[in-house]
Structures are given as C-alpha cells and as structure tokens.
C-alpha positions as CSV (number, residue, x, y, z in Angstrom):
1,X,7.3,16.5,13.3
2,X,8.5,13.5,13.4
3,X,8.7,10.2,10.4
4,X,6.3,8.1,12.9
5,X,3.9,11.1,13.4
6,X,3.8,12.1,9.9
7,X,3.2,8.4,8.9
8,X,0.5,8.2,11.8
9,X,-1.0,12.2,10.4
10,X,-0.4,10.4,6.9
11,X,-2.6,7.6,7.6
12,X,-5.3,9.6,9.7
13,X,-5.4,12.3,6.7
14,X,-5.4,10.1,3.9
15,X,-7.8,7.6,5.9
16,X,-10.5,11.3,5.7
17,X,-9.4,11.5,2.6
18,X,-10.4,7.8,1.2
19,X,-13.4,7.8,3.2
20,X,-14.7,11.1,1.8
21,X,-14.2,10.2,-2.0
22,X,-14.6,6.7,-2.1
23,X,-18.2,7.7,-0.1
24,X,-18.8,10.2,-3.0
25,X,-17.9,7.5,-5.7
26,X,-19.9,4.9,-4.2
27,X,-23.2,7.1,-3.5
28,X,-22.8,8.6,-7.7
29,X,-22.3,4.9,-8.7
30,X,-25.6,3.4,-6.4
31,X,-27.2,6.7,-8.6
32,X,-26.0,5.7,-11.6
33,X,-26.8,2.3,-11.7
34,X,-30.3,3.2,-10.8
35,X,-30.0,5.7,-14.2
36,X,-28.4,3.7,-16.4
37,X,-28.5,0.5,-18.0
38,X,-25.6,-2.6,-17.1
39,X,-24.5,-2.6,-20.9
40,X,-24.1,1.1,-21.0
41,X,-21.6,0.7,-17.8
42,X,-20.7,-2.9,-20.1
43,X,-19.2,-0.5,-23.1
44,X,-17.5,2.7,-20.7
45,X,-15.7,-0.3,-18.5
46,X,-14.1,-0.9,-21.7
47,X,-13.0,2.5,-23.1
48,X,-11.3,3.2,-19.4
49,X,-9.6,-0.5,-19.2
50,X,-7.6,0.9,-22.4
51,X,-6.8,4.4,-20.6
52,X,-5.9,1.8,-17.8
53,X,-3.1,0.6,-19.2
54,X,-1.9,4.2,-20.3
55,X,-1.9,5.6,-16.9
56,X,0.2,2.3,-15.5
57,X,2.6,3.6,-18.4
58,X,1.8,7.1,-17.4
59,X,5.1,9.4,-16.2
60,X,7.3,6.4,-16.9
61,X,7.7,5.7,-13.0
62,X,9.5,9.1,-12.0
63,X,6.9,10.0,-9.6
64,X,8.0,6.7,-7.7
65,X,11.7,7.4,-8.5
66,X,10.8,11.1,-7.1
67,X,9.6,9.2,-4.3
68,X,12.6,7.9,-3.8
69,X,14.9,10.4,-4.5
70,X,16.9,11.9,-1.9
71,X,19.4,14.2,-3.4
72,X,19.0,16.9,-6.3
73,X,15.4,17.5,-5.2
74,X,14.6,20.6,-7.3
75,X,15.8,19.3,-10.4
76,X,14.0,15.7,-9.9
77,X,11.3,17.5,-9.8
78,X,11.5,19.4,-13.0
79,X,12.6,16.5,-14.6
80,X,9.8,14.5,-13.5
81,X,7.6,17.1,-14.4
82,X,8.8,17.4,-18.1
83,X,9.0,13.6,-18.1
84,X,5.4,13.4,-17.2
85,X,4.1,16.1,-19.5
86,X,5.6,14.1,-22.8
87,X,5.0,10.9,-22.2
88,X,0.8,12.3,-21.8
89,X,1.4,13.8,-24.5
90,X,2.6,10.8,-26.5
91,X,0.1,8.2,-24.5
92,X,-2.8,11.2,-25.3
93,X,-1.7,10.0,-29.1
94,X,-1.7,6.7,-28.7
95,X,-5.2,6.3,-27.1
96,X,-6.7,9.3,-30.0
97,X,-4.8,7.3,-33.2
98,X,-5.2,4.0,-31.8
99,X,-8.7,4.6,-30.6
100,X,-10.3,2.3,-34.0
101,X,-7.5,-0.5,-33.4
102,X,-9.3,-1.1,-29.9
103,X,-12.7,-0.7,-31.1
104,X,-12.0,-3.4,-33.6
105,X,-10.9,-6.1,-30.7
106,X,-14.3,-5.9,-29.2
107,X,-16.0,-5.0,-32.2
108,X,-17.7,-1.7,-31.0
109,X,-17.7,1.3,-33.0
110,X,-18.8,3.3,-30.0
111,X,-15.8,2.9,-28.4
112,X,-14.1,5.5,-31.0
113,X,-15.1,8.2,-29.8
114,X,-15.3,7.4,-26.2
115,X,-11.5,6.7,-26.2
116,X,-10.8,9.8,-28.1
117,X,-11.9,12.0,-25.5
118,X,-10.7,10.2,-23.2
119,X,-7.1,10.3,-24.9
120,X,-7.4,14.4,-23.6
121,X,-8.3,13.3,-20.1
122,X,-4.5,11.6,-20.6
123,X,-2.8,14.2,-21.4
124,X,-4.7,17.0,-18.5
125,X,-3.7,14.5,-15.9
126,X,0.0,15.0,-17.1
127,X,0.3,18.4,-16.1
128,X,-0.4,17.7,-12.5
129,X,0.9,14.1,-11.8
130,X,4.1,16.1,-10.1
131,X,1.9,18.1,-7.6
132,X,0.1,15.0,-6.6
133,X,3.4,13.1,-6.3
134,X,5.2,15.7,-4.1
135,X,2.0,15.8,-2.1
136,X,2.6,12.0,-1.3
137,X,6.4,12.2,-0.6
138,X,5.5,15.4,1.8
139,X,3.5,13.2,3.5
140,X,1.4,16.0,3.0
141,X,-1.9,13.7,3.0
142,X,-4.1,16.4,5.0
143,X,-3.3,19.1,2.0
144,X,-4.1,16.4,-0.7
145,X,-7.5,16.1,0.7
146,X,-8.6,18.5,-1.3
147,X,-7.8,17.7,-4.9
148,X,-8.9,14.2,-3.9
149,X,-12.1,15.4,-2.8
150,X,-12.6,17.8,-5.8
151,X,-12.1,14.9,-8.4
152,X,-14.4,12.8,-6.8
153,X,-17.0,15.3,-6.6
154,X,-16.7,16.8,-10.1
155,X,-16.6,13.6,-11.6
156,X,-19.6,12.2,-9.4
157,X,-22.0,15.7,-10.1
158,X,-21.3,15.8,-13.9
159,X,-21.9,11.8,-14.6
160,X,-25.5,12.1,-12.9
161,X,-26.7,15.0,-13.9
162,X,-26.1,13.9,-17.6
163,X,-27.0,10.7,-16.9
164,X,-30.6,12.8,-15.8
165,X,-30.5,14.7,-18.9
166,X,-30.3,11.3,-21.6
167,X,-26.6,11.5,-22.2
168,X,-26.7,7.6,-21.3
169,X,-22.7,6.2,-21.6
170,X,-21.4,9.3,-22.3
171,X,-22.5,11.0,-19.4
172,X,-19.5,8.5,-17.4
173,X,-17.0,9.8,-20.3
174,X,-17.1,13.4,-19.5
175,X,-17.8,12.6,-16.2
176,X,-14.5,11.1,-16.5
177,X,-12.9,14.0,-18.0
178,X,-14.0,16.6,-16.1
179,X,-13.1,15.0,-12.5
180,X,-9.2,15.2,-14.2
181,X,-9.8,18.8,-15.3
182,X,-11.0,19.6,-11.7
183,X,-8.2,17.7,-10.2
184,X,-5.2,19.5,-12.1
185,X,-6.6,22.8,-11.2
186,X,-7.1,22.5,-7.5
187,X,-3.2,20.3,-7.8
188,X,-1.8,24.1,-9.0
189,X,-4.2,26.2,-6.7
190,X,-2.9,23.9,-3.6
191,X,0.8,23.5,-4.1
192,X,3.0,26.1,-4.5
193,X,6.1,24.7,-6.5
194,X,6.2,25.7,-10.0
195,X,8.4,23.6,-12.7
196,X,11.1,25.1,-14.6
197,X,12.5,24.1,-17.9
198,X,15.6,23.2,-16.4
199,X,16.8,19.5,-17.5
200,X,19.5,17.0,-15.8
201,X,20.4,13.9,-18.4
202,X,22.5,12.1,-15.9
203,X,19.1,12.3,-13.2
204,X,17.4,11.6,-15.8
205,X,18.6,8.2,-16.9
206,X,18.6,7.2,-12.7
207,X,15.3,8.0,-12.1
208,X,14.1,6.5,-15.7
209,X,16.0,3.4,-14.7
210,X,14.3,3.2,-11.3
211,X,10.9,4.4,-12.7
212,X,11.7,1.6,-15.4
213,X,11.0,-1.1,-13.2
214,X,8.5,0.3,-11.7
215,X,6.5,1.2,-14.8
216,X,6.8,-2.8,-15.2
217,X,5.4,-3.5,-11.8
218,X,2.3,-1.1,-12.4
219,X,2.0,-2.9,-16.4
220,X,1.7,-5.7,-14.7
221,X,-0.4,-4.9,-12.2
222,X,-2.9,-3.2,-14.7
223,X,-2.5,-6.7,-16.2
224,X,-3.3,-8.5,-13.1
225,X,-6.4,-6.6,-12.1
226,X,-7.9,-6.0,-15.9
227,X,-7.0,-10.1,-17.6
228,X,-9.9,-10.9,-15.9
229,X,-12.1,-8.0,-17.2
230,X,-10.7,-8.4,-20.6
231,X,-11.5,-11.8,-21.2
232,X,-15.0,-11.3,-19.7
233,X,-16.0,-8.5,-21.9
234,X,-14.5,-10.1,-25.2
235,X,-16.4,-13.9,-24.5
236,X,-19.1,-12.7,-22.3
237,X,-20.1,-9.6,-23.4
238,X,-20.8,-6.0,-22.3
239,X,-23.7,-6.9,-19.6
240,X,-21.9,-9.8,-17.9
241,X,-18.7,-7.5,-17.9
242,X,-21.0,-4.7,-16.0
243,X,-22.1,-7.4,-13.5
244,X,-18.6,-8.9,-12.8
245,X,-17.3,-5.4,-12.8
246,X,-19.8,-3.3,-10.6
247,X,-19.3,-6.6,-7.9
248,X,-15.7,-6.0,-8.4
249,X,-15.5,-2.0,-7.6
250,X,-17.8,-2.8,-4.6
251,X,-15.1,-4.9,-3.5
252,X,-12.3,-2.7,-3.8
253,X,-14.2,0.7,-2.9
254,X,-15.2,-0.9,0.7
255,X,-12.0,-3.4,1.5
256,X,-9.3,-3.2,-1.2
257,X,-9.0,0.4,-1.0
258,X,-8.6,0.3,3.1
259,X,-5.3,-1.4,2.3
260,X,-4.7,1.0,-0.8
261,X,-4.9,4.0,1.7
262,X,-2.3,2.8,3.7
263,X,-0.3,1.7,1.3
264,X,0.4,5.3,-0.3
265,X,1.5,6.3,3.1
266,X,3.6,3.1,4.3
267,X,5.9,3.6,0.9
268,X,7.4,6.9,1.5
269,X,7.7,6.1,5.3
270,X,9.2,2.6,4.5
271,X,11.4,4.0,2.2
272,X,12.5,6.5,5.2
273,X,13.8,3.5,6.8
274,X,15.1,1.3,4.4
275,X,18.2,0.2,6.3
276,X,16.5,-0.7,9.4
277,X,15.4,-4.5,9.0
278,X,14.2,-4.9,12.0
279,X,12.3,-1.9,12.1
280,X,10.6,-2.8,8.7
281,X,9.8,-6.5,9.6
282,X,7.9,-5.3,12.7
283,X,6.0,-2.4,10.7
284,X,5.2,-5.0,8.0
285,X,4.0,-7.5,10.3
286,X,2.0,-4.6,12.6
287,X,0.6,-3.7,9.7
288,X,-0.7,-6.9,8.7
289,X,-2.6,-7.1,12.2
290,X,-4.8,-4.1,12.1
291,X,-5.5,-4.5,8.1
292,X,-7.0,-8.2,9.1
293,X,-8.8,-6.6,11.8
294,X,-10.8,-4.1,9.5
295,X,-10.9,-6.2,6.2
296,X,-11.6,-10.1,7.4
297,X,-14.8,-8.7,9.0
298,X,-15.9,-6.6,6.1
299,X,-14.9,-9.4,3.8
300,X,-16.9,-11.9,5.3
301,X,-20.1,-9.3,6.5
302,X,-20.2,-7.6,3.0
303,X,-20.5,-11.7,1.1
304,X,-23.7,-12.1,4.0
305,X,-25.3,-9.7,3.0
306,X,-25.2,-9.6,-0.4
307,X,-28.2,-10.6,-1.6
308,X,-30.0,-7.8,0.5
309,X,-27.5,-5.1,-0.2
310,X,-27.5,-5.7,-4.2
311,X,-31.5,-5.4,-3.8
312,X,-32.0,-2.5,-2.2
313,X,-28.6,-0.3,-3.0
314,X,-28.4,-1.2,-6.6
315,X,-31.9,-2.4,-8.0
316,X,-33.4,-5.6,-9.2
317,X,-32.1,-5.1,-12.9
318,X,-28.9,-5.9,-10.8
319,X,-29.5,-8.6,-8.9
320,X,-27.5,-11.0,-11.0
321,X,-24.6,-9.8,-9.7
322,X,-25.2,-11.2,-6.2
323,X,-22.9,-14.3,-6.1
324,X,-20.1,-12.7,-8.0
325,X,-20.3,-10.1,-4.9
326,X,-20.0,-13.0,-2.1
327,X,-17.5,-14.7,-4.0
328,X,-15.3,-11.4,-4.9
329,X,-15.7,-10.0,-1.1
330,X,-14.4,-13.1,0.4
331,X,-11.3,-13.3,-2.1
332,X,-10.8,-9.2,-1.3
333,X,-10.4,-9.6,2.3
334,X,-7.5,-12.5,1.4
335,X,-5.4,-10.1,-0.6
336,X,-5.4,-7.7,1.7
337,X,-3.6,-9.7,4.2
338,X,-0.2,-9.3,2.1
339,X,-0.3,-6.1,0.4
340,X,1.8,-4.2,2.0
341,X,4.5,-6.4,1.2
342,X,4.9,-4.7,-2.5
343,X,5.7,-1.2,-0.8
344,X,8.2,-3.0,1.6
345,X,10.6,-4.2,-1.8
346,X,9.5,-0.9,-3.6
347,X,11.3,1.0,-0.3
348,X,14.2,-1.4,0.0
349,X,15.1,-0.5,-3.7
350,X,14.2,-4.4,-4.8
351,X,11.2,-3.9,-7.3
352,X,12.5,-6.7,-9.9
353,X,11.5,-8.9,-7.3
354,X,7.8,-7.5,-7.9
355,X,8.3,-8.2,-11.3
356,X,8.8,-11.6,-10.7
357,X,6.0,-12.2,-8.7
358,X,3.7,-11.0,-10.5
359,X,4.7,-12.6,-14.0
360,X,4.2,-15.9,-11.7
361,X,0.6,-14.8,-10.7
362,X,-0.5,-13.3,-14.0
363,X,0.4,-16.9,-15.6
364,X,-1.9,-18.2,-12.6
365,X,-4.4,-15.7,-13.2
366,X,-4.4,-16.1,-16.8
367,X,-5.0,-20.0,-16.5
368,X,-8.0,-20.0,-13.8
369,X,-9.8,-17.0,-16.2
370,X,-9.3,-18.9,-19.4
371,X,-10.6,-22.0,-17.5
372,X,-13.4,-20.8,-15.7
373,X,-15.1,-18.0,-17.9
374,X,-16.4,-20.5,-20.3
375,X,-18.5,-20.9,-17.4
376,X,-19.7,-17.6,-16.9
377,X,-18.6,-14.9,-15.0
378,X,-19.5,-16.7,-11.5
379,X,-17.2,-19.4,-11.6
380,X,-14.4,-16.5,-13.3
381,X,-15.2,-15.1,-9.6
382,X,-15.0,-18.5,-7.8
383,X,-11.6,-19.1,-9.5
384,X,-10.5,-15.6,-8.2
385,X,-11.0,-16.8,-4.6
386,X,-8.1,-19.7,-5.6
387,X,-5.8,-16.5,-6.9
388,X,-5.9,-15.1,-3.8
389,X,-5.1,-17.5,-1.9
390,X,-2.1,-18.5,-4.4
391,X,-0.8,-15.0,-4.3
392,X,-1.1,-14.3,-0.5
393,X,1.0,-17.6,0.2
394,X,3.9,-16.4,-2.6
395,X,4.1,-12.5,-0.7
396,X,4.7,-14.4,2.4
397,X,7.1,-16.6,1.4
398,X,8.8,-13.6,-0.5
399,X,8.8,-11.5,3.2
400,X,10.1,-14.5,4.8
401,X,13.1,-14.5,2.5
402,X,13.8,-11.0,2.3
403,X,13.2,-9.4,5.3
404,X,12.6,-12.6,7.5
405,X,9.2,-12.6,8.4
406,X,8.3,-15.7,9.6
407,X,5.4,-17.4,8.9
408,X,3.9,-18.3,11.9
409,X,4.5,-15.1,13.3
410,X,2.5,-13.8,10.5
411,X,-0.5,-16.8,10.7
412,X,-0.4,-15.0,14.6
413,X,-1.4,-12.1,13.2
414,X,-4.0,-12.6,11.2
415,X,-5.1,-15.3,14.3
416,X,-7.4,-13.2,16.0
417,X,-9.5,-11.2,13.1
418,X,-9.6,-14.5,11.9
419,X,-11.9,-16.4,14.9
420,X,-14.0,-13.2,15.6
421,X,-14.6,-12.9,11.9
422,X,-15.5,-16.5,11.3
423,X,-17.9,-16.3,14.3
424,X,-19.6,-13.3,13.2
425,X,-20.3,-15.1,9.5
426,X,-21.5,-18.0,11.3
427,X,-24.1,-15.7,13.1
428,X,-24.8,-13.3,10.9
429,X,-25.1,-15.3,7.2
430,X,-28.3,-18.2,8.3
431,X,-29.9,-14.8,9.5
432,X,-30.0,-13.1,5.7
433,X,-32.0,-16.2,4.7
434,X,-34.8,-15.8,6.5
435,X,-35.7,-12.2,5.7
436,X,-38.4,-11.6,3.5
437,X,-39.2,-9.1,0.3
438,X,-41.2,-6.5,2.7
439,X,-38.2,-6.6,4.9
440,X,-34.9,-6.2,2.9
441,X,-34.1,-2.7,3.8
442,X,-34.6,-2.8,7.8
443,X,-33.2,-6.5,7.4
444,X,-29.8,-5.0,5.9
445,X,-29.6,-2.6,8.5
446,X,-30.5,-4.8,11.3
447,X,-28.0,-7.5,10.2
448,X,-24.9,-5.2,9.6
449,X,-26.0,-4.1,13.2
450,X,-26.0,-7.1,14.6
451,X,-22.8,-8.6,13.1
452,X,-20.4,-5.4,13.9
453,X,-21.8,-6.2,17.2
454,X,-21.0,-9.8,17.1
455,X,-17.5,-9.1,15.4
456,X,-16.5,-6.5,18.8
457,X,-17.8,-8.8,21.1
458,X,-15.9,-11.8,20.0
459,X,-12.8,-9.6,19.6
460,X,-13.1,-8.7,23.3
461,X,-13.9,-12.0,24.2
462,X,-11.4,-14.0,22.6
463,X,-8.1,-11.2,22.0
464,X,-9.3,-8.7,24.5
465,X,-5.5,-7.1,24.7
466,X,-5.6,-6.5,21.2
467,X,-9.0,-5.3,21.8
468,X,-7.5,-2.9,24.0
469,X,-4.4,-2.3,22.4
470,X,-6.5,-1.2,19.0
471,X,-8.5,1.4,21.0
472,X,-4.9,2.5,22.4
473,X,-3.7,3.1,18.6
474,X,-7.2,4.9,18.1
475,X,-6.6,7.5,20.7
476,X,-3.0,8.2,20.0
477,X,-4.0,8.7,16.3
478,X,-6.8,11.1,17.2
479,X,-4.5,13.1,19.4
480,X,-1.7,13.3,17.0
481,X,0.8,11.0,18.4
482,X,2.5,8.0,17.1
483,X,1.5,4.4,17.7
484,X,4.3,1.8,19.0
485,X,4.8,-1.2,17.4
486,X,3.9,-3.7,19.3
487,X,5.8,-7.2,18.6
C-alpha cells in the first residue's frame, strides 16, 4: 500500500475510531452530568489537570522521536519502551508524594486521595505507551480502533454505574483508572512486538534530544489548554470551573478533536515527506480546506443552538453554562483553521519553532485570563475568542515563512466554508429564539435539520466545484483510494 493510501486508510480508520469513542465519551458525560453534581466534576477537573501535566511530561518525547526514527528500529523501540516505563514510574511518584503539595494550592483535602490513585493510573499507562505509539507510526489506525474503543467504554461503564451506586466524585476517578487498565491490556492482546531489555546509550541521547523538544512543545501545550482552567478553579471556584470546563470539552469533543484525528495521521505521513516542499505546502493548505469545511459549520451551528442543546442534553442545573458554550464554539472552529501547521514543523524536524510560538501565545493567553476572569468565567471565554484569533494569524505567518504558504492562498481556502457557514448562522440563530419551553427538544432537532440543510445548499450554491470535488474525496476514501490534491 501505498504512503497516500495509508494516510487516506489512516484518516478513514482513525476518523471510526474518533467517532466511536468520542460518541461513547460524550453519551457517559450527558449521563453523568445528569448523576452528579457541577462541583463534584469542579473537584475531579482538578485532580486530572495535575495528571495533565504528567502525561505531557510522560515518555519524555520518545514516542514522537520513535515516530521519527528511521534507522535502528528494534532497538528505538526498546529504548522507548524502558524510557517510558521509568519516567511512569518516577511521574507515578511525583503525583502519589506530591499529591498534599497540590491539595494545598486549592485548598482541598479531597484531592489527596484522588491524585494518589490516580498517580497508579500514571504508571499502568507506561507499560503500553510503546504499543500505542507503533500503532500510530504503522499507520495502523484500523488496528488501534480497538484499544481506543475499549478505553472509552471501560472508562464510560465504570464512572456511571458508580455514579448510580453513590460513589459521587470518585466514581470519575476509577473510572479514570480502569479505562487505562483496559487500555494497556487490549495494547498487549493487539500488538505483537514484545520489548527486550536490550539498551543503546548513543540512541538514546538522539531520541531524548529530539523527544526533548518535544516534551517542551506538549508542557507547553498542557500549559496553554489548562492556564485557563487553573486560574478559574483557584479565583472562581470548583462550580464555575465545572461550567467553563464541561462547555469546554463540548467544544473539543465535537470540533477540536475533528482536527485532532487528523492530525495523529498527517504527522507520520508528513514526516514521510519531509523533503518535498512542495508536496507539504499543498497537503498543508488541502488540509486547511476540508477542516474549514467540517468545523466553521459546526462552530457556528453548535453556538445557535446552545441554549436548547444545554437544556435538554445536559439539564437545567446546567444551564449556566450556555454562553460560555456559544462563546467557546465559535473560538473552536478558529483554531482549527491552523492546526495542522504544528505537525508540518514537528515532520520537517523544526519543533523549537513550536516552542516559540507557543511561549508567545501562553504570554497572550496568560494576560487575557488574568484580565478577564475577575469577571467571571464568561468574559474568560469571550477573551478566548481574541486568543484564537491571535494564534491563528501567528501559524500563518509561521507557514508563510517556512514552507511558503501564502496568505491569500490560505484566506482562499477557508473562503468558501466561510460564506456558506455565515449564511447558515444568519438563518439558523433568530430561529432558536423563538422556540418555546414545550418545544426545546423537537426545536433542537428541527433546527440542526434545518441548518445542515442550509449549510449544503449554500455550499452548492456558492462553491459548487468544491461541492463536487468533496463528494469526489468521499468516494475515493470509501473505496480505499487516495485523494489528489487539488491546488
């Protein structure tokens, strides 16, 4: 098989694969939140945003330098596998020792114990980071369906039946734990390399120097996506953090994650052709295309509807969450636009450049947060809108001096998702307004209806070769066969 069917497999595997876990995820958290209380998801949101930051620590970047790796294959991978296993290990002590030390910062004594089992969770998902990782650089994505699919159902079954059974918090902690159990089991059932204690020190120190800069892009990536959390949760407290969270993780679990999904697939295949500049410009700007034509639309649709999906998915103890979800959609659909641009400087071997992005936009970040959460955690997500919008502008500019994507062939790009998309809000939101109490539920349906409707018919009307051309891409993927990249 060929890299641009694998990549085009990749993406059609991993797409089944996102779309079956992330449903199972979001169906166990509408269940949950109907179970269990906002500060009880307040007080778990901040037990994991500690394991957060040990995971972006995690195998100190040699799954990425494994990745990467071209020669010495079976001894990368046994040094990334005894790499992995000791730094969980040592991050497992960290989060069990250090466990009071975090408790104190947002003076919660429950935390304790909630971050020492989770410190175990750490040190499981060690023993099978390797599996996942050759998975990923196999391109393997239809194999990896499974342990992805086994996590998110383990972890979804065991959080709401103890949620049923009283456990309250804790039933998201070992619901937490056992979804990494599961996970590591079904890694070792589903691939069959096995490690061997056979250790290389001068691959060692080149794929610890590569996964060293990458272990700094994912700190500081933790950092990005969790300053804002932080800050809410110490100034706020634990029920405005569960609002501004929960609107958060329905942001990224119906448009963030689209571009996630493809993301994991683009970096090994990008990395394939690191030395073709052409070829990479017109796969990062293809890409741009047909993530703007799935995200603007679900961006824009999901901040419409928000008052009627909040109702009726997650209850009226949730309701003020609501304009935190419109804000947080519409500033989810903008990052989208450039996020493949990380895995394109990750593939040419240029991650110190993703380092210095992102210290730029965590000072941003940091700034708008410490202005606006005095103000509650509405205006934090208003600021977030402004983020976006900073950071999409700084990738571009970045792509247009690295690889030479020009701008306005980018702004064509995103052109057409853009009109239909804006035509579709401009039906679709005076609509929401005038549905009643007795109506939500058939209103939510109707109007979703109605503006994926609205969104295809505009496509056709104003783009109808892309229109055309998108359907094309649909059927070659179904059948197998590898898209062309259209200029």
């Amino acid at each position: 098989m060929s890299l641009g069917e694998k990549t085009v497999s990749g993406v059609v595997w991993n797409y089944i694969s996102f779309v079956s876990g992330k449903f199972l995820t979001f169906i166990s958290t509408i269940i949950l939140a109907r179970l269990l209380a906002p500060e009880q998801f307040g007080v778990v949101a901040l037990a994991l945003l500690v394991i957060q930051y040990l995971d972006a620590i995690g195998d100190l970047g040699v799954s990425a330098a494994l990745v990467y790796q071209r020669d010495n294959l079976e001894r990368a991978k046994n040094v990334a596998f005894i790499v992995s296993v000791l730094a969980g290990l040592l991050l497992g002590g960290v989060a069990y020792l250090g466990a009071p030390i975090f408790a104190n910062f947002y003076n919660e004594p429950a935390l304790i114990p909630m971050l020492q089992v989770l410190a175990v969770s750490v040190v499981i998902n060690a023993f099978g980071q390797t599996h996942m990782t050759l998975l990923t650089k196999e391109l393997n994505f239809k194999l990896k369906l499974l342990p992805d699919l086994s996590r998110s159902l383990a972890k979804g079954i065991a959080s709401i039946v103890l949620a049923l059974l009283g456990w309250g918090a804790w039933s998201l902690i070992w619901g937490q734990v056992l979804g990494i159990v599961v996970v590591t089991i079904v890694l070792w059932a589903v691939v069959s390399w096995r490690p061997r204690l056979e250790w290389d020190n001068a691959l060692a120190r080149t794929m610890l120097g590569y996964g060293g800069q990458i272990v700094l892009i994912q700190l500081l990536a933790v950092v990005w996506a969790t300053a804002d959390y932080i800050m809410v949760g110490k100034l706020l407290g634990q029920t405005d953090l569960a609002y501004y969270q929960q609107a958060f993780r329905v942001t990224d679990l119906l448009i963030i994650n689209i571009a996630f999904v493809v993301g994991r697939v683009l970096f090994p295949s990008y990395a394939k052709m690191n030395n073709d500049l052409d070829q990479l410009r017109l796969g990062f700007l293809t890409t741009i295309r047909y993530i703007a034509l799935l995200t603007l639309p679900l961006s824009v649709g999901i901040a419409a509807v928000a008052p009627l999906f909040v109702s009726q998915v997650f209850g009226p103890q949730w309701i003020a969450m609501t304009p935190a979800l419109q804000l947080l959609a519409l500033r989810a659909g903008l990052s989208t636009l450039s996020f493949n641009s990380g895995h394109v400087l990750k593939a040419i071997g240029k991650p110190n450049i993703i380092n210095y992005q992102m210290v730029v936009k965590l000072i941003v970040l940091v700034v708008v947060v410490w202005l606006t959460v005095p103000y509650g955690f509405v205006a934090v997500a208003a600021g977030q809108v402004g983020v976006a919008v900073f950071s999409i502008l700084l990738d571009f500019a970045t792509m247009r001096w690295v690889i030479q994507a020009p701008l306005l062939g980018i702004a064509r790009q995103i052109q057409p998702a853009l009109i239909a998309t804006l035509g579709m809000g401009a039906l679709v939101w005076p609509m929401v307004g005038l549905i009643g109490p007795a109506w939500e539920l058939p209103g939510l349906l109707g109007v979703v209806a109605l503006g994926a409707a609205g969104y295809t018919g505009l496509l056709w009307l104003t783009s109808r070769e892309l229109f055309l051309d998108s359907l094309r891409w649909i059927r070659r993927i179904f059948r197998g066969k590898q898209p062309a990249l259209a200029k």
